[in-house]
Structures are given as C-alpha cells and as structure tokens.
N, CA, C and O atoms as a Maestro MAE file, in Angstrom:
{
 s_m_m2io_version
 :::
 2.0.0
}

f_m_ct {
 s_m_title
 :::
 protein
 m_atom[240] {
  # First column is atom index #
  i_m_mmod_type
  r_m_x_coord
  r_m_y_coord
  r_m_z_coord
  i_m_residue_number
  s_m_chain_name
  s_m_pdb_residue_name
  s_m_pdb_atom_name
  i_m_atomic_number
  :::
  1 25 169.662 120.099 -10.156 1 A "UNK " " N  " 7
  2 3 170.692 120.685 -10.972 1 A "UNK " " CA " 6
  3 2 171.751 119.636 -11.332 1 A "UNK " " C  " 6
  4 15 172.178 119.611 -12.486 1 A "UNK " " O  " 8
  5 25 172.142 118.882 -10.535 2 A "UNK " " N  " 7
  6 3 173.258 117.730 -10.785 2 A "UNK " " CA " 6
  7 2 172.723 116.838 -11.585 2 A "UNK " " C  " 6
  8 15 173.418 116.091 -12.273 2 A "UNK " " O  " 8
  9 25 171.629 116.822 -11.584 3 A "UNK " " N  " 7
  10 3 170.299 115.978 -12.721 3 A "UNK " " CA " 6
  11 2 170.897 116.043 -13.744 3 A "UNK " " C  " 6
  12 15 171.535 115.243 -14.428 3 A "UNK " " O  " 8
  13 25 170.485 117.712 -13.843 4 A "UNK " " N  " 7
  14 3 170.164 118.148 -15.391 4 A "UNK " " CA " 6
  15 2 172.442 118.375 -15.913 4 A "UNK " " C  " 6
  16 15 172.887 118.237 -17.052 4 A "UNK " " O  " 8
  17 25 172.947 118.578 -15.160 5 A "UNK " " N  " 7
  18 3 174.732 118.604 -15.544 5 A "UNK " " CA " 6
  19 2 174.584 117.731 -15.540 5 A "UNK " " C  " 6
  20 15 174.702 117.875 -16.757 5 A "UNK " " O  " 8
  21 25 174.291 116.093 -15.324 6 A "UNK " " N  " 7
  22 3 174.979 115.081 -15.649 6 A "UNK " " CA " 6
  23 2 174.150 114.590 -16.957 6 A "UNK " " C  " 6
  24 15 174.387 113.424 -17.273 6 A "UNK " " O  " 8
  25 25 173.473 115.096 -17.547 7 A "UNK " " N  " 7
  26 3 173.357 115.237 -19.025 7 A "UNK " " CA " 6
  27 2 173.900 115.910 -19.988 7 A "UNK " " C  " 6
  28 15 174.115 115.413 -21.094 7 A "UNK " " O  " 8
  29 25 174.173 117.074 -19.684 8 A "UNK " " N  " 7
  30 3 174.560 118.130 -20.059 8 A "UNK " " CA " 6
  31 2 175.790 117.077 -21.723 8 A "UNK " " C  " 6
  32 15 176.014 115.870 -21.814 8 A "UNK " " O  " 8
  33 25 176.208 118.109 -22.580 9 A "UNK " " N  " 7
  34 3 177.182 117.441 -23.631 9 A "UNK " " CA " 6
  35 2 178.108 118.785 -23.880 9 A "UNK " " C  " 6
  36 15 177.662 119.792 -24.429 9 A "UNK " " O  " 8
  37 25 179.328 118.667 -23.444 10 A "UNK " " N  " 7
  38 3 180.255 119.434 -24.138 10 A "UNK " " CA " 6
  39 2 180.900 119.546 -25.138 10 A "UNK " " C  " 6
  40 15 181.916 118.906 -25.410 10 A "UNK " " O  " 8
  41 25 180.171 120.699 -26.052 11 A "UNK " " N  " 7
  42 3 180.723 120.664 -27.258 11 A "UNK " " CA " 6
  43 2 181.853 121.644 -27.341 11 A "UNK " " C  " 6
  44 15 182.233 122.379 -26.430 11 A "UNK " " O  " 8
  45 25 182.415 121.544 -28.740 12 A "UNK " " N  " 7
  46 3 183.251 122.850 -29.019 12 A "UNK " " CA " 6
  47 2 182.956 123.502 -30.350 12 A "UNK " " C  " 6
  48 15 183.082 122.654 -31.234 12 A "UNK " " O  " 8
  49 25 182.707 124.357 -30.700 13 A "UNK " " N  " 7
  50 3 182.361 125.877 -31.452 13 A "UNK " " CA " 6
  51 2 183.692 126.331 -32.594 13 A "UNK " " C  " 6
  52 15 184.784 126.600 -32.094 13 A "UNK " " O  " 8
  53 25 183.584 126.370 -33.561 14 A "UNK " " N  " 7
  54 3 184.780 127.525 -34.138 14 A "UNK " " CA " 6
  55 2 183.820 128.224 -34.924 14 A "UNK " " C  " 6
  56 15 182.966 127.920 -35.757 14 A "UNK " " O  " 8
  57 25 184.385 129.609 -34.202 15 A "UNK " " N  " 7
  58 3 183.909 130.544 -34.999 15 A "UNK " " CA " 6
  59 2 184.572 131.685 -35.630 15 A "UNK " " C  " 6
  60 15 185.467 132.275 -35.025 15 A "UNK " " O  " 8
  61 25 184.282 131.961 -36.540 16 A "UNK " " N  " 7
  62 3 185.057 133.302 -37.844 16 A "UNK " " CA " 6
  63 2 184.983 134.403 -37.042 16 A "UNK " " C  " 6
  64 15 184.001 134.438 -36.299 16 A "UNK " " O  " 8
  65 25 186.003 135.604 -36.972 17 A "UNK " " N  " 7
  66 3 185.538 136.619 -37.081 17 A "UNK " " CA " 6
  67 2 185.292 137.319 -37.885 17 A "UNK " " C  " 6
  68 15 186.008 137.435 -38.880 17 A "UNK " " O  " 8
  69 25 184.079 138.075 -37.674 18 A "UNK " " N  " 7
  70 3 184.407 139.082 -39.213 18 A "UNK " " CA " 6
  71 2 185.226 139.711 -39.771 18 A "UNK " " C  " 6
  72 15 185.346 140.055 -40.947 18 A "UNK " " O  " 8
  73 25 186.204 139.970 -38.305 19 A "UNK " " N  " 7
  74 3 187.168 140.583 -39.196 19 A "UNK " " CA " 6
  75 2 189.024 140.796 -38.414 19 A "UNK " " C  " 6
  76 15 189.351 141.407 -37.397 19 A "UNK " " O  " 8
  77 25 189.499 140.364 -38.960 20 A "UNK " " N  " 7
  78 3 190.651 139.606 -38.002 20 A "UNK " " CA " 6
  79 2 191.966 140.777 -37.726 20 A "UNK " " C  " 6
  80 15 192.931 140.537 -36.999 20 A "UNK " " O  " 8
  81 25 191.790 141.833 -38.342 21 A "UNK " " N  " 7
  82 3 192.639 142.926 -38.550 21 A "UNK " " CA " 6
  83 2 192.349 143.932 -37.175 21 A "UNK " " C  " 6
  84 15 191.215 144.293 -36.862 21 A "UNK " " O  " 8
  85 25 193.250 144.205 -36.629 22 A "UNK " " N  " 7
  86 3 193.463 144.947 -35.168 22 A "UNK " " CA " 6
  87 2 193.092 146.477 -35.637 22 A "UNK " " C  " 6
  88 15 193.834 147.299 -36.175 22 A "UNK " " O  " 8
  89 25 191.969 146.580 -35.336 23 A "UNK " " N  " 7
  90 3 191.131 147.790 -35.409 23 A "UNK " " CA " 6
  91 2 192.116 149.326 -35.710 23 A "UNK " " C  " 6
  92 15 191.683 150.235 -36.418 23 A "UNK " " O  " 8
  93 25 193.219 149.359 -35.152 24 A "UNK " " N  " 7
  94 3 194.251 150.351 -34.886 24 A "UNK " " CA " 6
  95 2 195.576 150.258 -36.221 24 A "UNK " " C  " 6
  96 15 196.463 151.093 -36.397 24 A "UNK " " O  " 8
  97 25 195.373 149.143 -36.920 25 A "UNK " " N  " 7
  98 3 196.270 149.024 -37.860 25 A "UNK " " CA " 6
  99 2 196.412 149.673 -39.134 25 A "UNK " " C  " 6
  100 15 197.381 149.566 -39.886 25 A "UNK " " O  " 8
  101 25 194.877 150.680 -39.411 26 A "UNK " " N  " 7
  102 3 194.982 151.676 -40.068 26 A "UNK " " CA " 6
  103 2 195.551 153.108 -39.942 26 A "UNK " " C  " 6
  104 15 195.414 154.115 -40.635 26 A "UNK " " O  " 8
  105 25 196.340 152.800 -38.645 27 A "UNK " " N  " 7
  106 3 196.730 153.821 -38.085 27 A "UNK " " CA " 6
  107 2 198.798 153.771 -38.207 27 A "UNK " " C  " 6
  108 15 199.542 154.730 -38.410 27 A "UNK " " O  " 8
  109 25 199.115 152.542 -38.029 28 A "UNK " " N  " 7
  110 3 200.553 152.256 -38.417 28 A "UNK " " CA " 6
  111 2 201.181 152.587 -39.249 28 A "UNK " " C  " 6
  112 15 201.056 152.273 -40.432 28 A "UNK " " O  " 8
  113 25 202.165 153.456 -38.650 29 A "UNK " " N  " 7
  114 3 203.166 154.007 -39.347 29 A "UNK " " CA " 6
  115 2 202.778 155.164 -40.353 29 A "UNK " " C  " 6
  116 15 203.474 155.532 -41.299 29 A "UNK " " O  " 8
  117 25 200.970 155.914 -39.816 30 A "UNK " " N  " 7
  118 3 201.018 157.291 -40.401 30 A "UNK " " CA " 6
  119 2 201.905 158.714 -40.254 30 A "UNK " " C  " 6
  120 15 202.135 159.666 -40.999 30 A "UNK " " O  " 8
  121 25 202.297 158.309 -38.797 31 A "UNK " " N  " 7
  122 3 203.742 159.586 -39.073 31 A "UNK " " CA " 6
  123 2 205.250 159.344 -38.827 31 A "UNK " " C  " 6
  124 15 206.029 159.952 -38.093 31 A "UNK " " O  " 8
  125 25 205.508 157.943 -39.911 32 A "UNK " " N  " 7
  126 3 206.760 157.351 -40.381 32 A "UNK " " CA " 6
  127 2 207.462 158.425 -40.699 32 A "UNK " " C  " 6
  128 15 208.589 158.594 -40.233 32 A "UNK " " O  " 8
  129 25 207.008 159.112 -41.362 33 A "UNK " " N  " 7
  130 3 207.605 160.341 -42.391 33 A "UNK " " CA " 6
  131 2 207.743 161.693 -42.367 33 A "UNK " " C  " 6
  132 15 208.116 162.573 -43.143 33 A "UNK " " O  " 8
  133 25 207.117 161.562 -40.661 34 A "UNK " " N  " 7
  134 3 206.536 163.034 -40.383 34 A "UNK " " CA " 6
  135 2 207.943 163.336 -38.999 34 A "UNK " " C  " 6
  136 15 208.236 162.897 -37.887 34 A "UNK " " O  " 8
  137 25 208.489 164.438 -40.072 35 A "UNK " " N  " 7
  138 3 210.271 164.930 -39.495 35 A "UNK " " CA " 6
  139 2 209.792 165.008 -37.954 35 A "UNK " " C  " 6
  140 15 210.603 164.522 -37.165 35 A "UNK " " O  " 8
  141 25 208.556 165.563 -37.368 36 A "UNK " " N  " 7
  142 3 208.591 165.475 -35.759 36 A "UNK " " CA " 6
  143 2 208.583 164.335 -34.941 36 A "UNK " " C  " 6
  144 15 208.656 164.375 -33.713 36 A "UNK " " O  " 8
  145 25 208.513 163.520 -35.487 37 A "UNK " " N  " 7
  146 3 208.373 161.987 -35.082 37 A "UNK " " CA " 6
  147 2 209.377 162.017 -34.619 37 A "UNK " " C  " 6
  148 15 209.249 162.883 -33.754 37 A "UNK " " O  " 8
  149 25 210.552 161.590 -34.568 38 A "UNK " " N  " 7
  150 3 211.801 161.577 -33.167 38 A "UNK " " CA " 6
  151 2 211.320 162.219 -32.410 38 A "UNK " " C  " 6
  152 15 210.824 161.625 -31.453 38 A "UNK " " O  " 8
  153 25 211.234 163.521 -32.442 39 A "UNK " " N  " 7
  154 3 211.412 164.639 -31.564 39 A "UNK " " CA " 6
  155 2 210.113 163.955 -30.184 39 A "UNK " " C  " 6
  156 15 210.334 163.854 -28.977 39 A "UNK " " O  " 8
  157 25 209.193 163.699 -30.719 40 A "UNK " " N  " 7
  158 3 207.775 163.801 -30.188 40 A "UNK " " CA " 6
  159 2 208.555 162.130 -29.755 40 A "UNK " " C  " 6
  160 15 207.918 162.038 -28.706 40 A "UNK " " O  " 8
  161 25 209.105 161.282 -29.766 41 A "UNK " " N  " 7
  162 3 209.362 160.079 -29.140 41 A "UNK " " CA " 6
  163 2 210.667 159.857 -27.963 41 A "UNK " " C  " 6
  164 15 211.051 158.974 -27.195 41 A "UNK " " O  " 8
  165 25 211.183 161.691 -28.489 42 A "UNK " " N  " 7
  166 3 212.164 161.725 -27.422 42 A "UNK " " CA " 6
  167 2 211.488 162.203 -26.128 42 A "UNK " " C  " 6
  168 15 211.736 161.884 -24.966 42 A "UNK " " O  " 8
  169 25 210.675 162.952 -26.566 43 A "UNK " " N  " 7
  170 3 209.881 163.930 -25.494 43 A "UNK " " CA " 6
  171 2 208.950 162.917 -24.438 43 A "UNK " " C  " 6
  172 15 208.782 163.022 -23.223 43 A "UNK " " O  " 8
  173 25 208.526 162.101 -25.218 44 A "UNK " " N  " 7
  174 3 207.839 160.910 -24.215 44 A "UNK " " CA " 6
  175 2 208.857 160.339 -23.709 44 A "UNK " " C  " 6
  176 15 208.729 160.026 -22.525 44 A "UNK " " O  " 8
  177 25 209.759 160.114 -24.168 45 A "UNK " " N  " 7
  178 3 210.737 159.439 -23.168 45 A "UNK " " CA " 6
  179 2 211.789 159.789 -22.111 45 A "UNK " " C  " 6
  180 15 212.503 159.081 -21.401 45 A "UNK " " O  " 8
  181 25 211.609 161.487 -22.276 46 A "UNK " " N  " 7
  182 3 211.904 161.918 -20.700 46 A "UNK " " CA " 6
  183 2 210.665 162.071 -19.821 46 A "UNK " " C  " 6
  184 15 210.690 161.918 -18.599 46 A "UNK " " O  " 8
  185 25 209.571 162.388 -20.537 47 A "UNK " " N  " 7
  186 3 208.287 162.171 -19.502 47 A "UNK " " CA " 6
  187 2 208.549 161.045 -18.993 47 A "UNK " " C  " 6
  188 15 208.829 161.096 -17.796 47 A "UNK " " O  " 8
  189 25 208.560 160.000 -19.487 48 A "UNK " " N  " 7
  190 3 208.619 158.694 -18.941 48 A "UNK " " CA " 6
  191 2 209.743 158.509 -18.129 48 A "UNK " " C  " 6
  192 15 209.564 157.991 -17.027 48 A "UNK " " O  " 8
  193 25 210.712 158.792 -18.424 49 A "UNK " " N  " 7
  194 3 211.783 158.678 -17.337 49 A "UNK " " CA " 6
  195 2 211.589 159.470 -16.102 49 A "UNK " " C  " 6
  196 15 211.953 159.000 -15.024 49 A "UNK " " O  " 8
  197 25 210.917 160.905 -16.201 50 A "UNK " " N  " 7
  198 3 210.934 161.640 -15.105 50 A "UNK " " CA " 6
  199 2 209.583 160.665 -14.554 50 A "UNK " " C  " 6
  200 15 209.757 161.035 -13.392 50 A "UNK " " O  " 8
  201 25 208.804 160.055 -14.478 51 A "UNK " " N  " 7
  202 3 207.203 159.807 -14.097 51 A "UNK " " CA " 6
  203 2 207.855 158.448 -13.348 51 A "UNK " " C  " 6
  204 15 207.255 157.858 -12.450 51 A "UNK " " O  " 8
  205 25 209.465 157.954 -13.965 52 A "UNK " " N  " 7
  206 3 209.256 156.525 -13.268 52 A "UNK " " CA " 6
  207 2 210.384 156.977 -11.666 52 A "UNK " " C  " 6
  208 15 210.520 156.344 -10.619 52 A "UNK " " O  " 8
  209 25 210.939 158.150 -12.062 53 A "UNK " " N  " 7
  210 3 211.803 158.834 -11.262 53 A "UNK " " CA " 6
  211 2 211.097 158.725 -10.066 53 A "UNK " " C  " 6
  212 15 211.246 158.224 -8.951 53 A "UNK " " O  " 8
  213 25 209.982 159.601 -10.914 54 A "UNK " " N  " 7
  214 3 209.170 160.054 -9.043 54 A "UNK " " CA " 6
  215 2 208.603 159.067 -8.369 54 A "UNK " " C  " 6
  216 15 208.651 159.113 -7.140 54 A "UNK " " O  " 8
  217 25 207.998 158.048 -8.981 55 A "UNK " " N  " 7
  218 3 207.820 156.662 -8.740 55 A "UNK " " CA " 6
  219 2 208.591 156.283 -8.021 55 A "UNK " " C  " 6
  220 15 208.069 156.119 -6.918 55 A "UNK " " O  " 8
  221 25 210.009 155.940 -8.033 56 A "UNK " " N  " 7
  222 3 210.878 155.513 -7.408 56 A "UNK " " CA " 6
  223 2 211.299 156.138 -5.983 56 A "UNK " " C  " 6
  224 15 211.725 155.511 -5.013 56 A "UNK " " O  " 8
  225 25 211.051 157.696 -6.103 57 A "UNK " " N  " 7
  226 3 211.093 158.343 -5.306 57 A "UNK " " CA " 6
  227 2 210.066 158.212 -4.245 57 A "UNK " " C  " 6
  228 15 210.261 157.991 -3.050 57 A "UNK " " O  " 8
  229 25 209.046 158.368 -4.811 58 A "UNK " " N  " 7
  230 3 207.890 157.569 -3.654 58 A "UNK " " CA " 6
  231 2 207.550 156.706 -2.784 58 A "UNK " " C  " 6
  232 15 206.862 156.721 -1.763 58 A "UNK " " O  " 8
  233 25 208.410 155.610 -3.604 59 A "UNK " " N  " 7
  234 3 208.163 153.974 -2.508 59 A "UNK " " CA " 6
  235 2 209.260 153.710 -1.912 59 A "UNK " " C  " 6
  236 15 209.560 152.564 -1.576 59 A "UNK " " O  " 8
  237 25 210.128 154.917 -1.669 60 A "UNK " " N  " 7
  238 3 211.679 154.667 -0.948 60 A "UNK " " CA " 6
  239 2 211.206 154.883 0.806 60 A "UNK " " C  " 6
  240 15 212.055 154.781 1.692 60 A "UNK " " O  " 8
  :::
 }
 m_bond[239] {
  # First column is bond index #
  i_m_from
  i_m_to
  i_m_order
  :::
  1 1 2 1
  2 2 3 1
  3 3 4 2
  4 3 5 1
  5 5 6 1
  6 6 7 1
  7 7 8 2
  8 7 9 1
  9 9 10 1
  10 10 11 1
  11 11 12 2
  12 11 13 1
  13 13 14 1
  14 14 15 1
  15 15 16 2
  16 15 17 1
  17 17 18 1
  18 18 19 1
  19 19 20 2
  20 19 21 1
  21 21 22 1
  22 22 23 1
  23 23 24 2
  24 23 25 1
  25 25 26 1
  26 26 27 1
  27 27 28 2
  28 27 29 1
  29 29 30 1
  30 30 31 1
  31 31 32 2
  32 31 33 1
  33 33 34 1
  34 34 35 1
  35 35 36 2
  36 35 37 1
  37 37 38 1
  38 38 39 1
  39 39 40 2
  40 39 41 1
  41 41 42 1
  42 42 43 1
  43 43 44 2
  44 43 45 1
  45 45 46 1
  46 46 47 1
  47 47 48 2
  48 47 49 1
  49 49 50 1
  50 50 51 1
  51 51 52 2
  52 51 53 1
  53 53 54 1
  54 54 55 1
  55 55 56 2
  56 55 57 1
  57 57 58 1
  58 58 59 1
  59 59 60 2
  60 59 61 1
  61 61 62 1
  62 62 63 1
  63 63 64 2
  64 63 65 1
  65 65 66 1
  66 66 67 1
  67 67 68 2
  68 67 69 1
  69 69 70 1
  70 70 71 1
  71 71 72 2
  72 71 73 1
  73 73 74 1
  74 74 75 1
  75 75 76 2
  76 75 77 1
  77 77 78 1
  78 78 79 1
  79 79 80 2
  80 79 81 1
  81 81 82 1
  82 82 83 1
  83 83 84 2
  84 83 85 1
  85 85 86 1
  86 86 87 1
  87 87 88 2
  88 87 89 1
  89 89 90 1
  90 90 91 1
  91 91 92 2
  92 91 93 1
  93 93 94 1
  94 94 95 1
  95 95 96 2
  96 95 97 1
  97 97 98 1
  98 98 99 1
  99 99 100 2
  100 99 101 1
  101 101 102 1
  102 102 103 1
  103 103 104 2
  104 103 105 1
  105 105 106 1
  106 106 107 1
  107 107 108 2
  108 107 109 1
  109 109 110 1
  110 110 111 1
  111 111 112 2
  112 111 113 1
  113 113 114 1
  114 114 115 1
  115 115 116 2
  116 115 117 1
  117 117 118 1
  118 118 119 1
  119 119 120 2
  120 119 121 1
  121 121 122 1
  122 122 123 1
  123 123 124 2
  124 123 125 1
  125 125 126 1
  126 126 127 1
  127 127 128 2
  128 127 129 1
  129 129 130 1
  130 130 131 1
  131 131 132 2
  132 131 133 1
  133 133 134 1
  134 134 135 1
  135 135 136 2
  136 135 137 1
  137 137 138 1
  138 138 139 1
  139 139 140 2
  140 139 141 1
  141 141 142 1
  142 142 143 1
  143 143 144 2
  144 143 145 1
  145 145 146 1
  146 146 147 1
  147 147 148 2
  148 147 149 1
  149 149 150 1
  150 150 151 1
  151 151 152 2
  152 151 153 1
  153 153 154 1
  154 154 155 1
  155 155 156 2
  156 155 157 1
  157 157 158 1
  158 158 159 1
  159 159 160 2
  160 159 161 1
  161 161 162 1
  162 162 163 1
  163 163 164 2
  164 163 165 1
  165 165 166 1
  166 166 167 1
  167 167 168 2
  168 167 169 1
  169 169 170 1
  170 170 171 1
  171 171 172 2
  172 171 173 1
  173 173 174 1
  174 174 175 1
  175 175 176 2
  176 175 177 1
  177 177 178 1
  178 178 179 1
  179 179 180 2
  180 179 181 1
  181 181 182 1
  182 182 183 1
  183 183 184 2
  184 183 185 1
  185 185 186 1
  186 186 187 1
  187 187 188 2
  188 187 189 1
  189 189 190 1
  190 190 191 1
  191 191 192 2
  192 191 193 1
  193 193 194 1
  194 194 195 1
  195 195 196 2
  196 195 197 1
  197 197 198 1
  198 198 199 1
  199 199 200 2
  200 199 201 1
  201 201 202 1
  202 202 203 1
  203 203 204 2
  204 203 205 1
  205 205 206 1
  206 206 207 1
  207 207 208 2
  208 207 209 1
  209 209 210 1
  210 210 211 1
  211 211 212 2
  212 211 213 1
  213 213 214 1
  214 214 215 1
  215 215 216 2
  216 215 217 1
  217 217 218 1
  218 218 219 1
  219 219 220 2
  220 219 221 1
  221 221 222 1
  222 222 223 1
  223 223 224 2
  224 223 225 1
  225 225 226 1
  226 226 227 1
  227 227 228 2
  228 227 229 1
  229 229 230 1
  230 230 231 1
  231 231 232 2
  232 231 233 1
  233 233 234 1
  234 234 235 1
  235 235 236 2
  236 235 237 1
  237 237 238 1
  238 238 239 1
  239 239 240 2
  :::
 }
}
C-alpha cells in the first residue's frame, strides 16, 4: 500500500453545479404580505421563550 501512495498524484477538480440557487428560495418572502405574518412570528416567539425557560429550568 505505501508502494502504490507513494505514486499516487494529487490533483484538484472544479466542478459546476447544476444549480447554485438554495433549493428553499422559491419559498422567500411568500407570506411578506400575508397580515398574519407578525402575529404567527410573535407566537413562535413566546414558544420559544417559554421552551428556553424550561430549559433553563432544568439544568439548575
């Protein structure tokens, strides 16, 4: 094996992707406009506050 690695040649490669756009970006900013949007970002963010609460509460 040390044979055949000390032949061995390291190259380097560039390659394209097909397609360079983040799969999810057809999705940005479809409910910009949609009046529940606060509401629905406030609401995650007392979930989130209560979820890090109890968290905190846990490892005391």
């Amino acid at each position: 094996m040390t044979e055949r690695l000390a032949k061995a040649e390291i190259i380097s490669l560039e390659v394209e992707s097909a397609n360079n756009e983040h799969p999810w970006m057809q999705f940005a900013g479809m409910y910009a406009n949609n009046p529940l949007f606060d509401e629905v970002l406030a609401d995650i963010a007392v979930y989130r506050n209560e979820i890090d609460a109890d968290m905190e509460e846990y490892y005391r």
